[in-house]
C-alpha positions in Angstrom: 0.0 0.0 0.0 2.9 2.5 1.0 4.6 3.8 -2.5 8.3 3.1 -3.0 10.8 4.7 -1.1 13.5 7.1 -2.5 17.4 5.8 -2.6 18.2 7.2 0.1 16.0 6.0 2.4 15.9 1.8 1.1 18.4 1.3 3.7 16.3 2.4 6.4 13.9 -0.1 6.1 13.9 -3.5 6.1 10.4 -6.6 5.8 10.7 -9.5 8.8 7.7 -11.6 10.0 4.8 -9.8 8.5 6.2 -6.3 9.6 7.9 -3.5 8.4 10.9 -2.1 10.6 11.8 1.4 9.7 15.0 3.2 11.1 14.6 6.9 12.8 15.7 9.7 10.8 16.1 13.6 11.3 13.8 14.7 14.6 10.0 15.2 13.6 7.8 14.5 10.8 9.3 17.6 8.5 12.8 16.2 8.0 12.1 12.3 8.7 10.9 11.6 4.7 7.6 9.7 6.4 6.6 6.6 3.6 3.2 7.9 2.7 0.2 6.5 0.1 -1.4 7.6 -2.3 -5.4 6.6 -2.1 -8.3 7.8 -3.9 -11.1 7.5 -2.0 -12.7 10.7 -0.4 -13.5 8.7 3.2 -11.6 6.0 4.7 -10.0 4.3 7.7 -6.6 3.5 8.5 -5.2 1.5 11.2 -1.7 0.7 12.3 0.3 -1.8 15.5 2.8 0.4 16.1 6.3 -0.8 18.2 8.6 1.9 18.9 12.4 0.9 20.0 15.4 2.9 21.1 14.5 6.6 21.4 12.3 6.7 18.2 9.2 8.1 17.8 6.8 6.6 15.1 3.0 7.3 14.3 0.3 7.7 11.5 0.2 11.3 9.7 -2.0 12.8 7.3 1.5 14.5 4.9 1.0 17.3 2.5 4.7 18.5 2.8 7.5 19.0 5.1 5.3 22.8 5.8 1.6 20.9 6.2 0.9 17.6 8.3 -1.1 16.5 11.6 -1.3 13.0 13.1 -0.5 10.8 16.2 3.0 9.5 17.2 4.7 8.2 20.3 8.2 7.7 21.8 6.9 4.9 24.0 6.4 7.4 27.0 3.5 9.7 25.5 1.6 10.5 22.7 2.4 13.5 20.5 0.2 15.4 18.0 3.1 16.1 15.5 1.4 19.1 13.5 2.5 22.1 10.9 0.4 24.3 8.5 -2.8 27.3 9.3 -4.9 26.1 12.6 -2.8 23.2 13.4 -1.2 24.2 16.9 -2.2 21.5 19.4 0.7 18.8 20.8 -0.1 18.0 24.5 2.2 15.2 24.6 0.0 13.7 27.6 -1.2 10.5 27.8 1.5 8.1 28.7 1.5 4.8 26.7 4.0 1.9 26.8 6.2 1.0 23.0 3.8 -0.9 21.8 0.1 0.7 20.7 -2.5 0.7 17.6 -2.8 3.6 16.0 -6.3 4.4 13.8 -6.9 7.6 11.6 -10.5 8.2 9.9 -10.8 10.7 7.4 -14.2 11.6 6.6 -14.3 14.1 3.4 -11.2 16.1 5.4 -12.2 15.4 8.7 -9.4 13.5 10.6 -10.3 12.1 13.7 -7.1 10.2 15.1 -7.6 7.0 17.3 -5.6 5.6 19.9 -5.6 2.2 21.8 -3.3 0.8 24.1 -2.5 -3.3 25.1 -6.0 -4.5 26.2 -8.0 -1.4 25.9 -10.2 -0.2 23.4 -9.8 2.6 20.8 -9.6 6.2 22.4 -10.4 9.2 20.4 -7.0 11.7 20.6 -8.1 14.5 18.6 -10.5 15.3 15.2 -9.2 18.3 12.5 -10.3 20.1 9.7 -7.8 19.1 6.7 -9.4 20.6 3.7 -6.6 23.8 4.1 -4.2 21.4 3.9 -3.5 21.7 0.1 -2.5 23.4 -3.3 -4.1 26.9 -2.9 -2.4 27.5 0.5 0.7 25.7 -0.1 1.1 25.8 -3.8 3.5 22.6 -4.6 1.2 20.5 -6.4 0.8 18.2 -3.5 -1.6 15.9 -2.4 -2.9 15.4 1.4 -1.8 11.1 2.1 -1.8 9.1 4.6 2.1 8.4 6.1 3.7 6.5 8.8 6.6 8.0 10.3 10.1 7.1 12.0 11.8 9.9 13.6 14.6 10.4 15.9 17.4 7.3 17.3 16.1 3.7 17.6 13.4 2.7 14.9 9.9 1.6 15.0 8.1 -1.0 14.2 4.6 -1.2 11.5 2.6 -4.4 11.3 -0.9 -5.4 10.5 -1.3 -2.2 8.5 -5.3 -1.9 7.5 -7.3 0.1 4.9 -10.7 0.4 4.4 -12.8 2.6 1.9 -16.2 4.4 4.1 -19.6 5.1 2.1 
């Protein structure tokens, strides 16, 4: 589902036992190069077991460009709302969760509502944005808002049982 990766970045990643195992780079989203897909349809659901080892921080995004991104990441200590780009401000870095979490993003015609769930518990709404800014006419490089994991900082992290799923 995730497009291919640029040269420099093949060595970061590596397939084992159903998973995908990514190596941390740079120190957020902006300067990580987070491995996103393209999809067409205008609502759908995402969900992601996320493992996060070292020092790394890894989560689910929705990626326009280095300049325009939101989602829902972790270092294994808390959760982070990594976000850039007009309205997008929040990053409370609060609830405290172990290295390994699920990780569920729903966008609904550019309303992202981003989902977390812990070992055992059932899926907890983090926080729901407004996307539709996040594009050409603010922007202007010919972009399009996709879906992205994300591995950032020392250590890497961990992607399995990635799921997709159209919505009506």
């Amino acid at each position: 589902m995730f497009g291919a990766l640029a040269a420099a970045d093949i060595e970061r990643v590596r397939f084992e036992d159903g998973a995908m195992t990514v190596a941390g780079r740079g120190t957020s989203p902006a300067n990580c190069n987070p491995l996103g897909a393209v999809v067409g349809d205008p609502s759908y659901e995402l969900s992601v077991e996320v493992e996060t080892r070292g020092t790394a921080q890894g989560g689910l995004l929705l990626f326009y460009s280095r300049r325009a991104y939101c989602g829902l990441g972790s270092n294994g200590s808390v959760f982070s709302f990594p976000t850039t780009g007009p309205g997008l401000t929040f990053n409370p870095g609060s609830q405290a969760v172990g290295r390994e979490f699920q990780l569920r993003l729903v966008n609904d015609r550019d309303v992202a509502s981003f989902y977390y769930s812990v070992t055992g518990g059932g899926w907890v709404l983090y926080r729901s944005v407004e996307v539709a800014g996040l594009n050409h006419n603010v922007f202007n490089e010919f972009l399009s808002l996709r879906p992205a994991l994300y591995a950032a900082g020392e250590g890497e992290v961990q992607f399995s049982n990635v799921r997709y799923r159209a919505l009506s």
